[in-house]
C-alpha positions in Angstrom: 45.3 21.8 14.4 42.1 21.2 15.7 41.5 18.1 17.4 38.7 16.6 14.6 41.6 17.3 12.1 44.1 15.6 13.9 41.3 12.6 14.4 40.9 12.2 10.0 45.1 12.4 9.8 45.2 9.3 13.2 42.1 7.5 11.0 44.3 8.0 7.9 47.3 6.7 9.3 45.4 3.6 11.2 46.7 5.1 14.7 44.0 3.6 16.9 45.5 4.6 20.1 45.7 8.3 19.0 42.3 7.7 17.6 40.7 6.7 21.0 42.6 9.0 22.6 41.0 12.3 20.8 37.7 10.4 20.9 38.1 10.7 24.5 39.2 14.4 24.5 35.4 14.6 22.6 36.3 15.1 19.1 33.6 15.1 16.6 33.4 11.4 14.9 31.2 12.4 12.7 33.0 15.7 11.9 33.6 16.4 7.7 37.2 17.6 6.6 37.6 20.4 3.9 37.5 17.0 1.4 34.4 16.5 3.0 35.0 13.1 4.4 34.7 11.5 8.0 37.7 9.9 9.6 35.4 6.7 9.2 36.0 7.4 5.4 39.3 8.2 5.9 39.9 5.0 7.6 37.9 2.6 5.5 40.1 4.2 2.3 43.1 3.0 3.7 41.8 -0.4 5.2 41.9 0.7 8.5 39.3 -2.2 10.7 40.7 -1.3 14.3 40.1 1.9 13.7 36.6 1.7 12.2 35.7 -0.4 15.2 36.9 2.6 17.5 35.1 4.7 15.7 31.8 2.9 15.2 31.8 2.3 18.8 32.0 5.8 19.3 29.1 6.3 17.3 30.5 7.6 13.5 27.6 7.4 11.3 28.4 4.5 9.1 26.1 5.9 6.0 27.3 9.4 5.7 27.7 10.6 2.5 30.8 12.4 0.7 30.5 15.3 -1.4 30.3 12.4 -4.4 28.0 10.2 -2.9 29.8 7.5 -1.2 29.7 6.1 2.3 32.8 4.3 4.0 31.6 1.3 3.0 31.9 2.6 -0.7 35.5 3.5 0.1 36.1 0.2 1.3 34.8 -2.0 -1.4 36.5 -0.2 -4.1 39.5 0.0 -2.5 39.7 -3.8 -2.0 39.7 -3.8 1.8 37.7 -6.5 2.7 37.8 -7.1 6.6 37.5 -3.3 6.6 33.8 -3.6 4.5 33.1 -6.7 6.6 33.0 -4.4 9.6 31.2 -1.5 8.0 28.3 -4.3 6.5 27.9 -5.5 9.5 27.6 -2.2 11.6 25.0 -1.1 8.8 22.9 -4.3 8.9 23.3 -3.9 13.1 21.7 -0.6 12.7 19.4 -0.8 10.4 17.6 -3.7 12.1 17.4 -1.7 15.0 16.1 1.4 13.1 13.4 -0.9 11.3 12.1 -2.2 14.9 11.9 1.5 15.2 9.8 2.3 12.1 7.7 -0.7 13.3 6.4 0.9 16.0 6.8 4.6 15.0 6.0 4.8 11.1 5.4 8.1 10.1 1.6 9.9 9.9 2.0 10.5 6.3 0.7 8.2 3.3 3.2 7.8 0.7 1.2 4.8 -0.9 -2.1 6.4 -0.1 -0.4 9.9 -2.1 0.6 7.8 -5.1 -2.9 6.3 -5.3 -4.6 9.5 -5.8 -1.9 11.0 -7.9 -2.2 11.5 -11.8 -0.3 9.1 -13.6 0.7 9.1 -17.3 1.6 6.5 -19.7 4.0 6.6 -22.6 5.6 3.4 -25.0 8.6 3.7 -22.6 7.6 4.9 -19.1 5.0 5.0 -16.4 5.0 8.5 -14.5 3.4 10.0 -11.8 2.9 13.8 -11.4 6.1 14.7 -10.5 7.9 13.3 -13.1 9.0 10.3 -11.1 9.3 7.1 -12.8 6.6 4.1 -12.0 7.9 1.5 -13.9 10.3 2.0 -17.2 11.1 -0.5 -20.0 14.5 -0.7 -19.4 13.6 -2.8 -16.8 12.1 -5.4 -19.1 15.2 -7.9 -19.2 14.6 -7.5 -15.4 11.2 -8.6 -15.4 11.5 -11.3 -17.9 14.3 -13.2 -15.4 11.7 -12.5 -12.1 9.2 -14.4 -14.7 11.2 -17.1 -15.3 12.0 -17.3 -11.9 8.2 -17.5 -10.0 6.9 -19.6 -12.8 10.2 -22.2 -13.0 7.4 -24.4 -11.4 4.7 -24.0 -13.3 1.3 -23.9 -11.5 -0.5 -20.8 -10.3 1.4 -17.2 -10.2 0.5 -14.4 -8.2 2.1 -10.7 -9.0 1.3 -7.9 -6.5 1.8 -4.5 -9.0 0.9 -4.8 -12.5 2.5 -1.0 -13.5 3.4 -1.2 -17.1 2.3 -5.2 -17.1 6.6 -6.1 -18.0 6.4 -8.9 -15.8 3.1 -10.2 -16.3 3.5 -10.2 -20.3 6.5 -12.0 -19.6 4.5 -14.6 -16.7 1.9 -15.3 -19.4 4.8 -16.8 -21.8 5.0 -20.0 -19.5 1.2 -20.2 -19.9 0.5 -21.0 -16.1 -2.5 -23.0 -14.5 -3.7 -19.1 -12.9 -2.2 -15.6 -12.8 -3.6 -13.5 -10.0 -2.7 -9.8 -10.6 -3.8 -7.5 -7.7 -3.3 -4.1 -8.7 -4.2 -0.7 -6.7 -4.1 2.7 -8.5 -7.5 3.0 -10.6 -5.9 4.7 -13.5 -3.2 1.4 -14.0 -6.6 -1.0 -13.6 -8.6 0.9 -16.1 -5.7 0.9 -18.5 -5.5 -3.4 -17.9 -9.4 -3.7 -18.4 -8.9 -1.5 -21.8 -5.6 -3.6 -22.8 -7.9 -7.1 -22.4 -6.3 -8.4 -19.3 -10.3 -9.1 -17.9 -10.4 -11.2 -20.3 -7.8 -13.4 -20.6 -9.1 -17.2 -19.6 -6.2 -17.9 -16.8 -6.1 -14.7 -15.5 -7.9 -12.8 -12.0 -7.5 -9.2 -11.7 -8.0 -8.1 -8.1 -8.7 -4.5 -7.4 -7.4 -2.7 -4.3 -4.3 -2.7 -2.1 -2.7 -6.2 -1.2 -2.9 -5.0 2.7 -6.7 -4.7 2.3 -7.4 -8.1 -0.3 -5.4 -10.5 1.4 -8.5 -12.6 2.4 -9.2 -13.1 -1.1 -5.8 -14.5 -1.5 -5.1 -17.9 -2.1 -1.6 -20.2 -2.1 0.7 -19.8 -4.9 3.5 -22.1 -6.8 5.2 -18.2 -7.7 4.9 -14.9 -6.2 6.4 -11.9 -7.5 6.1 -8.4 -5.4 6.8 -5.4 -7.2 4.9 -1.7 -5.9 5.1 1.6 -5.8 4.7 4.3 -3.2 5.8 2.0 -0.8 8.4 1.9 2.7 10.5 -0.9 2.8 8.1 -1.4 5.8 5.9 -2.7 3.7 7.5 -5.3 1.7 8.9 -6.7 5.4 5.4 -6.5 6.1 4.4 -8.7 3.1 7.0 -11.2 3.6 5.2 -12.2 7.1 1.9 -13.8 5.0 4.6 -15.5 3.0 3.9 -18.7 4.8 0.6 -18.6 4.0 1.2 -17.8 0.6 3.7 -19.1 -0.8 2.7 -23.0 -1.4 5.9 -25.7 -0.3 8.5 -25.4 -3.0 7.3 -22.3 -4.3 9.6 -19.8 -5.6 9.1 -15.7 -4.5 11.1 -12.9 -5.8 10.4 -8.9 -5.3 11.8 -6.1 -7.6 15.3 -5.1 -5.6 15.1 -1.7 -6.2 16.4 -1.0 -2.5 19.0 1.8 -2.4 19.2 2.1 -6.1 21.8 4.8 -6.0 24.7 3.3 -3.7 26.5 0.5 -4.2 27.5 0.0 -0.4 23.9 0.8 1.0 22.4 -1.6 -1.8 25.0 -4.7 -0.2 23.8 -3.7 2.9 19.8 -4.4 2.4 20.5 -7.1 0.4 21.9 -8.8 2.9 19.0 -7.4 5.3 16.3 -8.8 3.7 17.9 -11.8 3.0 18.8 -12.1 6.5 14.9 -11.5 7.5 14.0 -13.6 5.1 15.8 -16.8 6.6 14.4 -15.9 10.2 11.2 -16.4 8.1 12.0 -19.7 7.1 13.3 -18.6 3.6 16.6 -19.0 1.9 18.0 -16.3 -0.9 19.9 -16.7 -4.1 20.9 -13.4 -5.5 21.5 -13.7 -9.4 23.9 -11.2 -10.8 22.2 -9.5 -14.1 24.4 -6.6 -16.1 22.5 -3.5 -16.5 24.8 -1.2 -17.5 24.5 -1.1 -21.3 20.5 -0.8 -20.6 20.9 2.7 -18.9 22.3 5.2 -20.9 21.5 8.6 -20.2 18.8 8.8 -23.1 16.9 6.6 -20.9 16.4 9.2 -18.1 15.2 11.9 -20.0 11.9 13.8 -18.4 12.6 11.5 -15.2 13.5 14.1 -12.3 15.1 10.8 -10.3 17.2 8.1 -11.5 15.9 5.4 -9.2 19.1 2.6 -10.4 22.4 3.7 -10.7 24.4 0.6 -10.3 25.9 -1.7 -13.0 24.6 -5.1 -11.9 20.9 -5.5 -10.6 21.1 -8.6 -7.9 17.4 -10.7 -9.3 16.8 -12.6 -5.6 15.3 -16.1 -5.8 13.7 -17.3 -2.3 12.3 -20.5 -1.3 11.8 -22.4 1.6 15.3 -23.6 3.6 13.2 -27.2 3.7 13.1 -26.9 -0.3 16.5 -25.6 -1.0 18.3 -28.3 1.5 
């Protein structure tokens, strides 16, 4: 047996000292078996945490996917293991703050934002599209944007939203009647469509035209702040949430769509607790409200959309304000 098999059966049976043992003899930690699982999955199934420290240490990729799309972390949580998904959260926050530092200063050449804002978009009762058949914004994501309302305007005073889209939450923002609503908004078709739909015209609200990175000077300081766009790197949000201070007026309220890793229920826990976790070095403190989803996505609703951007049964709505605020 070769020595990476004999590695999964030690991870399966929690033998650490077998396990560093063969690590030592070189075997492949991040090696797939014919199941096409890692011995870090293999040891995160059966609650293994000495061995998923040996591992980790060793460097096994702690997001790897199996052949149905889960990571250890996955096997872990639904297995009930908790000290074993304690270990496997913290080694993917540890490593994904490092590879954001990374991004920071390397972010690639190419314009994903800048592609989206020259890209064809088109507009249906239920969807907002771009070119490829990826979904903007859709309307089952109208509960959604309803509670983010309620949320940045539980104070009343002046709103800001960054990414009008279909206009969910700002229809559901102008419900609570705020003293201003400051919409900036940046692909020219979606503006055109708001002048059209009468949002120019509407006495509390100012439309500003352009991305956020390029306005902020016109930006003022805000009771509610909602961030929500598209064709976008997480890079930018984290970006964002550094003018927060400046922003966001003392006991404000901000909260951003948390669309982060949409697909995965284990890489979703772990940049929720990311960006909470930059968040608070910001000064901010995070409440993430629960909100079922699961009756609202039936397969109807994908239809004509070539990716299914949220595949998890409960969307976590965060609610951030100032640690001085919340204490």
């Amino acid at each position: 047996m070769a020595d990476e098999e004999l590695l999964c059966e030690a991870a399966r049976n929690g033998d650490t000292d077998k396990v560093r043992f063969l690590i030592e003899s070189r075997a492949d930690v991040a090696y797939f078996d014919g199941e096409g699982l890692t011995p870090l999955m293999h040891a995160a199934r059966h609650g293994h945490a000495d061995v998923l420290r040996c591992l980790l240490e060793a460097g096994a990729p702690w997001n790897a996917l199996s052949p149905s799309n889960l990571s250890a972390g996955d096997f872990a949580m639904d297995a009930g293991h908790q000290e074993a998904f304690d270990v496997l959260l913290t080694a993917g926050i540890q490593a994904e703050l490092i590879l954001g530092t990374i991004a920071r200063r390397s972010k690639p050449s190419g314009d994903h934002e800048g592609d989206y804002l020259e890209d064809r978009i088109t507009f249906s009762e239920d969807k907002l599209m771009d070119s490829n058949s990826k979904a903007v914004m859709m309307a089952w994501e109208k509960p959604l944007m309803e509670a983010h309302a309620k949320a940045v305007c539980s104070g009343g005073g002046h709103i800001l939203n960054i990414g009008f889209g279909m206009g969910l939450v700002d229809d559901a923002i102008q419900q609570y009647a705020p003293a201003s609503h400051t919409i900036v908004e940046a692909h020219p078709e979606v503006y055109d469509r708001m002048l059209r739909s009468g949002w120019g015209e509407k006495k509390n609200v100012k439309i500003i035209f352009g991305r956020w990175q390029d306005i902020l000077p016109q930006l003022e300081s805000y009771d509610g702040i909602f961030f929500d766009t598209y064709g976008e790197y997480y890079e930018d949000m984290r970006e964002f949430h550094q003018h927060l201070p400046s922003l966001l007026k003392p006991g404000g309220i901000y909260s951003f769509f948390n669309g982060l890793c949409g697909s995965n229920a284990f890489f979703h826990v772990v940049y929720c607790q990311l960006v909470s976790l930059e968040l608070e070095n910001l000064g901010y403190s995070t409440q993430l409200v629960p909100l079922p989803v699961k009756d609202c996505l039936g397969e109807e609703v994908w239809k004509g959309v070539k990716h299914k951007y949220w595949q998890l049964d409960t969307y976590y709505l965060p609610v951030c304000q100032s640690i001085q605020d919340s204490e």
